[in-house]
N, C-alpha and C positions, 0 to 999 in steps of 0.2 A: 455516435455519441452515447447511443443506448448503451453498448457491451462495455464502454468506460465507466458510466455511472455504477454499473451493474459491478463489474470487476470491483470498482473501489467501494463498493455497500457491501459485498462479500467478505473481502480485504479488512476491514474492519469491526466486522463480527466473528470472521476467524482470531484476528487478536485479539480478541476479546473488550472493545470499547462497554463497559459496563452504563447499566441506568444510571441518571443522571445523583438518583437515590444512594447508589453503591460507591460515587466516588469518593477516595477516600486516599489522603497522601501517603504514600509506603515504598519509598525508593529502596531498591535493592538492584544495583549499581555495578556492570563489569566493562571496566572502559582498559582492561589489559587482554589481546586481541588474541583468540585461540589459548588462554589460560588455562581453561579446563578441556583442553582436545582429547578425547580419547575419540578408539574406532566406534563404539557407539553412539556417540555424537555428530557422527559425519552423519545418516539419516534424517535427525532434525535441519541442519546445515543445509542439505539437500532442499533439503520442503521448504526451506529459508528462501534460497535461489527459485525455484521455482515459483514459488508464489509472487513475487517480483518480475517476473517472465513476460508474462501478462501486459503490463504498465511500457514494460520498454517496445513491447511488439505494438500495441494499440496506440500510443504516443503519436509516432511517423504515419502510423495508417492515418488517423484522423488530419493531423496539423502538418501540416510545411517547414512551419518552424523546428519540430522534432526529428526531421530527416535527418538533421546533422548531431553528429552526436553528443556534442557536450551542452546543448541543451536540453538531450534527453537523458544524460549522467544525472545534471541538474536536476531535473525535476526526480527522477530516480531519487538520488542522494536524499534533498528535501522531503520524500514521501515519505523514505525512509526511517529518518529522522524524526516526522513528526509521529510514526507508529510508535518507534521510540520514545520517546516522552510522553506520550501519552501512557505507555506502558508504569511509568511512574505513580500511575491514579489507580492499577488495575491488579495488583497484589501479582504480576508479574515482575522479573527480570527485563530492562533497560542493560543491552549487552553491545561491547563492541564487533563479537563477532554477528548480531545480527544483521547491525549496518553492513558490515564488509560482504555479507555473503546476499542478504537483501540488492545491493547495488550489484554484486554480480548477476545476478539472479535478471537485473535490466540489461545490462548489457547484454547478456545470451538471448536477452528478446529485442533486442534490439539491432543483433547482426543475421538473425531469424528474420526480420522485418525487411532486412536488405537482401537477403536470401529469397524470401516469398514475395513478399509485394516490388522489389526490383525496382523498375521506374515509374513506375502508375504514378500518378498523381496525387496524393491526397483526397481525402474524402474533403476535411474544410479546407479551399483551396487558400483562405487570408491566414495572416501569421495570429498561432496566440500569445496571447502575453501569460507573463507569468499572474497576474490577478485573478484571470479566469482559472486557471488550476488551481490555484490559492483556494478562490470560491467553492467550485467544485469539491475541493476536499472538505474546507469546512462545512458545505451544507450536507455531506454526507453522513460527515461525522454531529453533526448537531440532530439529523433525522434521527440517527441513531442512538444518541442520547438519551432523544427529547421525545419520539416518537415510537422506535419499534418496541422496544421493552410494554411500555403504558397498552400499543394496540394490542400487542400478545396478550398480556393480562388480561384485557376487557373483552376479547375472541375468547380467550380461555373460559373465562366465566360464560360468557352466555351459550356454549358447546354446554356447560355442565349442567 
């Protein structure tokens, strides 16, 4: 449960979730899919999928529930989506190729999952529900709002 919290407090300081100070509404919006493909592009798109990798492989390892895949598409898709809009507040782009390449990006951790961990059991042997990921992402995303920014700050000053 540890390297899941840990993945998704990473996860959302790499997208950059801003202090709660900085948020500020500025959608800039591409909901038409691979519009601006060029070969330079594939890179970012890479690091898209990859950084989703993570979520699909740890999902099955943890929960029972997630062995099967399209409750780990789901939560995939979902996570996805909420990076996405929040992207909305964060003087980012809100893209449709990050969802389509983000959800790949579970799925290759997710047939990785069936690959390495095979038939082991799960680490939580009971099913989860979707409320508890629900939760989990929000308090991750609230620590980060509400909390990492303010403690940097106040480390920062008392180092100086």
């Amino acid at each position: 449960m540890v390297l899941l919290t840990v993945y998704l407090s990473v996860l959302y300081v790499v997208i950059g979730v801003p202090d709660w100070r900085y948020i500020t509404w500025d959608p800039t919006v591409n909901l038409v899919p691979f519009q601006d493909f060029t070969p330079e592009n594939l890179r970012g798109m890479a690091l898209n999928a990859a950084m989703f990798a993570p979520l699909g492989f740890l999902l099955p390892a943890y929960f029972d529930r997630y062995r099967s895949f399209v409750p780990t598409l789901d939560a995939g898709i979902l996570t996805s989506l909420t990076v996405e809009l929040i992207q909305l507040f964060t003087f980012r782009a809100t893209d449709a190729d990050d969802l389509i390449m983000n959800t790949l990006g579970v799925i290759v951790g997710f047939l990785l999952s069936k690959l390495i961990l095979g038939h082991r059991p799960a680490v939580y042997r009971g099913k989860s529900d979707w409320a508890w990921l629900l939760g989990l992402n929000g308090m991750v995303i609230l620590v980060t709002v509400f909390v990492r920014y303010p403690l940097a700050e106040t480390l920062q000053k008392m180092v100086r």
